[in-house]
N, C-alpha and C positions, 0 to 999 in steps of 0.2 A: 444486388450489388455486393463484391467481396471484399472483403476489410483489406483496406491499404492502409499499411503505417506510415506513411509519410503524411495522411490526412491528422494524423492521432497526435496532439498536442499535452506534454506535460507540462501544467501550469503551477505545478507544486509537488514536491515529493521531499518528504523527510523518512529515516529509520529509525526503527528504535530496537536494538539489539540485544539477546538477553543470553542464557549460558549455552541454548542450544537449538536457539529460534532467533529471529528476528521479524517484526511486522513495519512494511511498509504501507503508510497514509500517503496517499497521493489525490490530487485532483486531473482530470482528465477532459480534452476536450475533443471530441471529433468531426471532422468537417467542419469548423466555426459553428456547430449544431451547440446544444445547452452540455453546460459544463455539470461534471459526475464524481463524484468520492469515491476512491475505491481502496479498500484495504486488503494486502495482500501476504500471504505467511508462506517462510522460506524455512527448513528442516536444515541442520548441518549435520552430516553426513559423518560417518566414520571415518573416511578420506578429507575429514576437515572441510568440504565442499558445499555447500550452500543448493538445495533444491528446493522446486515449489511446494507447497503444500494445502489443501483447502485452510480456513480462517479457521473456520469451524467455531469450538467453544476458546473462551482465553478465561487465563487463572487472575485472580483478582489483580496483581501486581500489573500484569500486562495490561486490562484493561483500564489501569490507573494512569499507564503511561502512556496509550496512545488517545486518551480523551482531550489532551493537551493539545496535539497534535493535529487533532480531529479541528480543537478549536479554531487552530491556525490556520487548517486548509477553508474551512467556513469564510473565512475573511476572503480567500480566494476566490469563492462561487458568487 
């Protein structure tokens, strides 16, 4: 079966922006199937542009800010 986005439900998505990153906490649900946390990291660009990036490791700060986040989507699953 091929992933179709019109199945794919976002039931929560907050950002949290920092000087040269941004991570988005989202909860995710697909086909009414069991609901999924996903965190996702976006690189800004020299052209000011915004691209994906893996999560990978985060620096203490970042990780301070989106456990809050994390908390909130928690309520959501």
């Amino acid at each position: 079966m091929a992933f179709d986005k019109n199945l794919d439900k976002c039931l929560f998505s907050e950002v949290i922006e920092f000087e040269t990153t941004r991570i988005t906490v989202g909860v995710f649900q697909y086909n009414e199937g069991e609901k999924k946390l996903q965190l996702s990291r976006e690189n800004r660009t020299q052209d000011n542009e915004w691209t994906f990036a893996k999560l990978g490791r985060m620096f203490k700060d970042e990780a301070e800010s989106v456990l809050p986040l994390m908390q909130k989507a928690l309520k959501v699953m």
